[in-house]
C-alpha positions in Angstrom: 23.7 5.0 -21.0 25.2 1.6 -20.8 22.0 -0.9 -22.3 21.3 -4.2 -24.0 18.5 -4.4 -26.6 16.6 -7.2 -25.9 14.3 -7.1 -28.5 12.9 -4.8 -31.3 10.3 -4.1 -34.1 9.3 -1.5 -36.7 8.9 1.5 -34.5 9.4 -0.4 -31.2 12.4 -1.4 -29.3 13.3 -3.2 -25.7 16.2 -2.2 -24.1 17.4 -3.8 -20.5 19.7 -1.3 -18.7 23.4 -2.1 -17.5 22.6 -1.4 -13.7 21.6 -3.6 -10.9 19.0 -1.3 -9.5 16.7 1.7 -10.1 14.9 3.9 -8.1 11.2 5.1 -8.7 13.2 8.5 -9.1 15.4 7.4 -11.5 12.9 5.6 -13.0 10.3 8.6 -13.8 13.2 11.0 -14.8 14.5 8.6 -17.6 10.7 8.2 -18.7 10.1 11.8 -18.8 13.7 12.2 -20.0 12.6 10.1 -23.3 8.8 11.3 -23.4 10.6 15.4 -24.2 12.2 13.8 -27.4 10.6 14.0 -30.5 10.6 10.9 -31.6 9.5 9.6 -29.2 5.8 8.0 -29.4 5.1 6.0 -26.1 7.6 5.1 -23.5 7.1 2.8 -20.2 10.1 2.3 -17.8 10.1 -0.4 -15.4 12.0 0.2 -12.3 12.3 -3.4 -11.8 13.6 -5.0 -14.3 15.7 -2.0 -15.5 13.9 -2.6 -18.9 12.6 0.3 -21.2 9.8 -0.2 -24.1 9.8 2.2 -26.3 7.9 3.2 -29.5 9.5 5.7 -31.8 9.2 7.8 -34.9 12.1 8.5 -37.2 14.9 6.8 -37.8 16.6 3.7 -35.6 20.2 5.5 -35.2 19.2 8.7 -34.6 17.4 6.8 -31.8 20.2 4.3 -30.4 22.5 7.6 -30.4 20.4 10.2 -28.4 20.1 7.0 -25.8 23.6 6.7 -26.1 24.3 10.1 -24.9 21.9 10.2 -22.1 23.7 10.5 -18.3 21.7 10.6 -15.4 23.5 14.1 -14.1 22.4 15.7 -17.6 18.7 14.2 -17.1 18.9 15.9 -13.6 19.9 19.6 -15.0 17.5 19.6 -18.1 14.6 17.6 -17.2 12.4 17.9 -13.9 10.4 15.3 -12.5 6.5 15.2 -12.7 4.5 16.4 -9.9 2.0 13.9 -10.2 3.5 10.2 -10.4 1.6 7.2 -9.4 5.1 5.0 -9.6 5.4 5.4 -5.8 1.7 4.9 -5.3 1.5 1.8 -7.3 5.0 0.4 -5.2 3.2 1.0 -1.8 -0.3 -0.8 -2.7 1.6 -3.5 -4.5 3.7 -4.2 -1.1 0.7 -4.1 1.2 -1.1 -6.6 -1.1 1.9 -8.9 -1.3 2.1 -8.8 2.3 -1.1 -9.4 3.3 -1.7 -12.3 0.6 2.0 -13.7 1.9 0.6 -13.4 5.8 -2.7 -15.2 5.2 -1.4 -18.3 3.1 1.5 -18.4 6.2 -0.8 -18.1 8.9 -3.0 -21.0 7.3 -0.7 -23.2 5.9 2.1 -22.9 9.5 0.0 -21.7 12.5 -1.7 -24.1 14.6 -5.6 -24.5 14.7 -5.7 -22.7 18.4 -3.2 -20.2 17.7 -5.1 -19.7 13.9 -8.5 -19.5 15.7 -7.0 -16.9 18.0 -5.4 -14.9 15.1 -8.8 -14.9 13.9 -10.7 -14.1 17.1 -8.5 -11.0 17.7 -8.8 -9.8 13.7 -12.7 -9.5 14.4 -12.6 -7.6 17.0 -12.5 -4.2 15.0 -14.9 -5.4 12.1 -17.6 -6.0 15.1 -16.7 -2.5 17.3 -18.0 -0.9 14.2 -20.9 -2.8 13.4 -21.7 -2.4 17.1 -21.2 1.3 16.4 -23.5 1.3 14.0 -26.3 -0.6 16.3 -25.8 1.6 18.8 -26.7 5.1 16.5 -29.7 2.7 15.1 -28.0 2.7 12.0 -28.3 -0.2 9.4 -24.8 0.2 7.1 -22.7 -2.1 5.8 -20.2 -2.3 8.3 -23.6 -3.8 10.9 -23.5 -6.6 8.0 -20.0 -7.1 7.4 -19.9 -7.8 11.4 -22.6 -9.7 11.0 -21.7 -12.2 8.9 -18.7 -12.7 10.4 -19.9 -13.2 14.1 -22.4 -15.2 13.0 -19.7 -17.9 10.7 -17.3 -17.7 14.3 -20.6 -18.6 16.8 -20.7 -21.7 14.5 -17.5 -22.5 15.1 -16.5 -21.8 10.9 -13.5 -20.1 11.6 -12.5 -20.8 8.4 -15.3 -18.8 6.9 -15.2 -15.9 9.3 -11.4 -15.2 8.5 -11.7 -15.8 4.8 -14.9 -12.9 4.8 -12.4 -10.8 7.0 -9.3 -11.4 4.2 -11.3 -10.3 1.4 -12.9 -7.5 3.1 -9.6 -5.9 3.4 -8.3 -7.0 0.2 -11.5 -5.4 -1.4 -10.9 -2.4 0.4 -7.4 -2.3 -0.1 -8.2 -2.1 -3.7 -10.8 0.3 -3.8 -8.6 3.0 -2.3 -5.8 1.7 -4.4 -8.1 2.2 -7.2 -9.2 5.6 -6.0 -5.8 6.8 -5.1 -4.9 6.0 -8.7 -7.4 8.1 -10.5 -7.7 11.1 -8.6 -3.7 11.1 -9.4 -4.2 10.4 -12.7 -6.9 13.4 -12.8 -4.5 15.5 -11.0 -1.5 15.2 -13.6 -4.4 15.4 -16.5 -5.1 19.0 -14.8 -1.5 19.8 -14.1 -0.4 22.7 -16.0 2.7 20.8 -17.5 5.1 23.9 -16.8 8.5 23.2 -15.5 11.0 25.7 -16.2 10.1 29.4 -16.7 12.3 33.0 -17.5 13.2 34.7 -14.0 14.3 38.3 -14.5 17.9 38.9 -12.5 20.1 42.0 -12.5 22.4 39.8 -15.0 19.4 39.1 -17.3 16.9 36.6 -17.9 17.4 33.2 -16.4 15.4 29.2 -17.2 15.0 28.4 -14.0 12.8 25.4 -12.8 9.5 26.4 -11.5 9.5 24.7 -8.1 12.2 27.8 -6.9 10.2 30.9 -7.7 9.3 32.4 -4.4 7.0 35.8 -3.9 8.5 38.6 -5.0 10.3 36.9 -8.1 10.3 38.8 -11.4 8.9 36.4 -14.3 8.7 37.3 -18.0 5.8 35.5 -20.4 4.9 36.0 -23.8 2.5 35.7 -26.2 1.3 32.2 -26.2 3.0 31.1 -22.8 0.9 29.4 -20.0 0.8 31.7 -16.6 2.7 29.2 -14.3 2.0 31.4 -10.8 -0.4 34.0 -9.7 1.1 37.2 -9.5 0.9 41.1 -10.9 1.9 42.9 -14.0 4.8 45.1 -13.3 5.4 45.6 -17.3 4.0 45.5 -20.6 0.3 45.2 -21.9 -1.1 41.6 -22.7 -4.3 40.2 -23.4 -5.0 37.3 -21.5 -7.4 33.8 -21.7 -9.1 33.0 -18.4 -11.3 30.6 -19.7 -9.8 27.6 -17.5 -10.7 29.3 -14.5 -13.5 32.0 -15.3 -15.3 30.4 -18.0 -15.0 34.2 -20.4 -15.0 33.3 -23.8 -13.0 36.7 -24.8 -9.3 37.5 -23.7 -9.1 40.1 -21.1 -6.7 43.0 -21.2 -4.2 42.9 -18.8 -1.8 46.2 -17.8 0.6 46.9 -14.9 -1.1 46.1 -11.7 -3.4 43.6 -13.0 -3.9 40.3 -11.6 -2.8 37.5 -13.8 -3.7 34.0 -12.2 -1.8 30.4 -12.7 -3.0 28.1 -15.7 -4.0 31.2 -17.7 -3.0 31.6 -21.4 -1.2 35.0 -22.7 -2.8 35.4 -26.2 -1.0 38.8 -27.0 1.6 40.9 -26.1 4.6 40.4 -23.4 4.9 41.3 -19.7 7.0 41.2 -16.4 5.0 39.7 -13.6 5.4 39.8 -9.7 5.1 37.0 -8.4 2.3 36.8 -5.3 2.1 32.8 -4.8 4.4 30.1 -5.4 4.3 27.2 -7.4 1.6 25.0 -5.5 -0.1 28.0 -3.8 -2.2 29.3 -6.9 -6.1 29.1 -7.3 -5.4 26.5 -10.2 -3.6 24.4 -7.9 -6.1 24.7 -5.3 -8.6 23.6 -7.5 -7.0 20.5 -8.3 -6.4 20.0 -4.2 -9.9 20.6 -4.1 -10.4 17.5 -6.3 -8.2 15.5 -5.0 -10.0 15.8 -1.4 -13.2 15.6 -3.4 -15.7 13.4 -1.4 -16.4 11.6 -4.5 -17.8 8.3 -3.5 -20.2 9.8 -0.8 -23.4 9.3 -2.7 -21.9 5.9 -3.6 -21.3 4.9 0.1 -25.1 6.1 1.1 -26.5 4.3 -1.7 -24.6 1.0 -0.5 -26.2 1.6 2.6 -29.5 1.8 1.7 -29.8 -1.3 0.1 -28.2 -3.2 3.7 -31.8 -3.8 4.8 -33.1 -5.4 2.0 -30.2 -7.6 2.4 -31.5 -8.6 6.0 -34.7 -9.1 4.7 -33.4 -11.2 2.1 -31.3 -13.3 4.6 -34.5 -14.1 6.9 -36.6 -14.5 3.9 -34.0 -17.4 3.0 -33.8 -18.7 6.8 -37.6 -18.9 6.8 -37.9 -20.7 3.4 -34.9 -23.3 4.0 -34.8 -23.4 7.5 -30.8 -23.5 6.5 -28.4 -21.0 8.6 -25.6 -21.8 6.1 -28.1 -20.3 2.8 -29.0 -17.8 5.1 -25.5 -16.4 6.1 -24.5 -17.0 2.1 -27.2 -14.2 1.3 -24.9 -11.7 3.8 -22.0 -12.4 2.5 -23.2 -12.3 -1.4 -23.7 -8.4 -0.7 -23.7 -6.2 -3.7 -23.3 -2.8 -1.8 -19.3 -2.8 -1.7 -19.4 -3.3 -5.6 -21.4 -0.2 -5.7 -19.0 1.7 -3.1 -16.1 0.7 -5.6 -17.6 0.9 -8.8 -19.2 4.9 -8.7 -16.5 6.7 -6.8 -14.3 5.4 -10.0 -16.8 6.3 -12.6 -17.4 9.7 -11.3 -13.3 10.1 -11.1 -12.8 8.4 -14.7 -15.3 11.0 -16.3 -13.7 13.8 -14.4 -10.2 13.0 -16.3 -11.7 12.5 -20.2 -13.6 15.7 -19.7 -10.2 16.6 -18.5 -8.5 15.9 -21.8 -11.2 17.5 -23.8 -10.2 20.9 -21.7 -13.3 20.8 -19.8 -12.4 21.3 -16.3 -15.2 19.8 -13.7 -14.3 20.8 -10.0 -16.2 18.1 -8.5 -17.8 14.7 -8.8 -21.4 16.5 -7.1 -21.2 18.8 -10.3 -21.7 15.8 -12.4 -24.5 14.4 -10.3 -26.3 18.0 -10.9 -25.9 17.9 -14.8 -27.3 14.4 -14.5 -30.3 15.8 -12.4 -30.8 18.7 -14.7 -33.7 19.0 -17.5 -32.3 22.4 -18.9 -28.9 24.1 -19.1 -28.9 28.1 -19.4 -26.0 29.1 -20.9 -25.0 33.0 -19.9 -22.9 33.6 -22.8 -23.1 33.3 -27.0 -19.2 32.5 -27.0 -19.1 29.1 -25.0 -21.9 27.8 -27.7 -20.8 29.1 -31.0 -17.6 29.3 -33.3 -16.0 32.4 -35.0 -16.2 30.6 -38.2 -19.2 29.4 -39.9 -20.2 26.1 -42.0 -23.3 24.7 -44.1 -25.2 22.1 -42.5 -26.8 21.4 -44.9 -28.9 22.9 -48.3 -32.8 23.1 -48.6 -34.3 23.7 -51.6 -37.8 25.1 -52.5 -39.9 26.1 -55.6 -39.1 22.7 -57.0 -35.7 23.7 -57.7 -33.2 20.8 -56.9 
């Protein structure tokens, strides 16, 4: 790798590589290229600078020469890409922001006021059809005060006001599902089972292949301590397997030829051959993490936010009445506290889904958490999710005097 260090530290160095462009590609394969090395601590590539941070244990050479070493067609062979990267996801959202900030300070600054008042006109027109939507199924939700507030600011001829509502009203919810899109990612790769490569039996032996081309049918050897990367059969061998990421059972359960071994499962003891029945992505592990993914998360949230849209009316004519002032009476629409609620739950439901995640607690749903919430008493059906094989004081109580 031709690079310049830029700047370094105990532990830390800034390197600024010797190439015009990268690509998100290119960009996640040298960061997981660097995150497999043992000295390495922290890494973060940034595709557009060509820059690489870097925090490292061990010596500073042994560092410098590894990265001296690295080509892009070795990274390819030995190291595969992450099925989970939010690089490309935080590209797209970044352009659509851009763009839509660049488009409204253009259209304000360069449009005429007829052609600007036009532009604005046409935008409303979808923000209303749903809050007429919503009048017509006698239905008070936020999207009947959104279109609201903004008809009301364009009858008084305050175009200004109406577009401005309309701008951040996409630029909120242009974030929220930025924001959303990020976590349930994040949650996803938390719950990936990190295996890339795995042994493939062939008639000239045993073969590291990358995991993405085992089909059904394959022949795959694991042994004792190796995560189950697919679903599949025991053809050979005798193991004892840990199914408590998907079953919950506190003790390993035999396994012998025939037996159904299932993705993100740990082989304790023993060896076998399995036959592959679903392919990487197929497996009940990975349909639980789809299942997440598509996870309704923020449907409490968005029911919640509409339930509080009529006390905002009521607080809007209260103001009218009082004041006699349309302006302090359309400020009380727009000052609406239901959107940070649709944006604020849906994230805090995903955010404790991922750190039970890293504590190996796998939650299959944000409705799961609302039940725990709800609950006054847990019945556990087992002694093994509740206690430890090994035993310690807590603490000594003396009687008879004796201290």
């Amino acid at each position: 790798m031709n690079a310049t260090i830029l700047h370094e530290s105990r532990g830390r160095i800034r390197l600024q590589l010797r190439q015009k462009q990268m690509t998100l590609a290119q960009a996640d394969l040298l960061e997981a290229w660097i995150q497999g090395k043992s000295w390495c601590r922290q890494v973060t590539v940034h595709e557009r600078t060509c820059c690489v941070i870097l925090y490292y244990d061990g010596t500073r050479q042994a560092v410098l020469n590894e990265i001296r070493h690295f080509s892009w067609q070795e990274a390819e062979r030995t190291t595969s890409l992450p099925a989970h990267s939010s690089r490309a996801l935080n590209r797209e959202f970044e352009e659509k922001l851009v763009a839509k900030v660049v488009c409204k300070a253009a259209c304000t600054l360069f449009l005429p006021s007829p052609l600007r008042i036009a532009r604005i006109l046409w935008h409303m027109i979808p923000f209303v059809r749903r809050g007429l939507r919503c009048l017509l199924r006698r239905r008070i939700k936020v999207e009947l005060l959104d279109a609201l507030s903004i008809s009301i600011s364009a009858c008084r001829r305050d175009f200004g006001t109406a577009g401005m509502v309309m701008f951040l009203l996409e630029v909120g919810e242009l974030l929220e599902e930025w924001t959303r899109k990020k976590s349930v990612a994040d949650l996803a790769r938390c719950m990936s089972l990190n295996v890339d490569r795995v042994w493939l039996r062939t008639a000239q032996g045993e073969v590291l292949v990358p995991v993405s081309q085992i089909q059904p049918g394959d022949a795959v050897v694991v042994r004792a301590g190796g995560i189950v990367p697919v679903d599949g059969l025991v053809l050979e061998g005798e193991v004892t397997v840990n199914q408590a990421s998907l079953t919950g059972e506190s003790i390993p359960v035999p396994k012998r030829p025939g037996g159904a071994v299932y993705a993100g499962t740990v082989v304790e003891e023993g060896e076998c051959v399995l036959e592959v029945k679903q392919a990487s992505g197929q497996s009940r592990y990975d349909q639980i993490v789809h299942m997440i993914e598509q996870s309704e998360a923020e449907s409490k949230a968005a029911n919640l936010a509409d339930k509080l849209v009529p006390y905002t009316f009521i607080g809007s004519l209260l103001s009218f009445v009082l004041t006699r002032n349309v302006a302090r009476a359309l400020s009380v629409l727009m000052v609406d506290f239901s959107c940070a609620l649709k944006l604020a739950m849906p994230l805090a439901v995903l955010s404790a889904m991922r750190e039970a995640g890293r504590a190996h607690i796998t939650v299959k749903g944000g409705k799961f958490l609302e039940a725990v919430a709800a609950a006054d008493t847990i019945v556990f059906d087992k002694t093994g999710t509740l206690t430890h094989a090994c035993l310690r004081g807590g603490r000594v109580v003396s009687v008879g005097g004796i201290e």
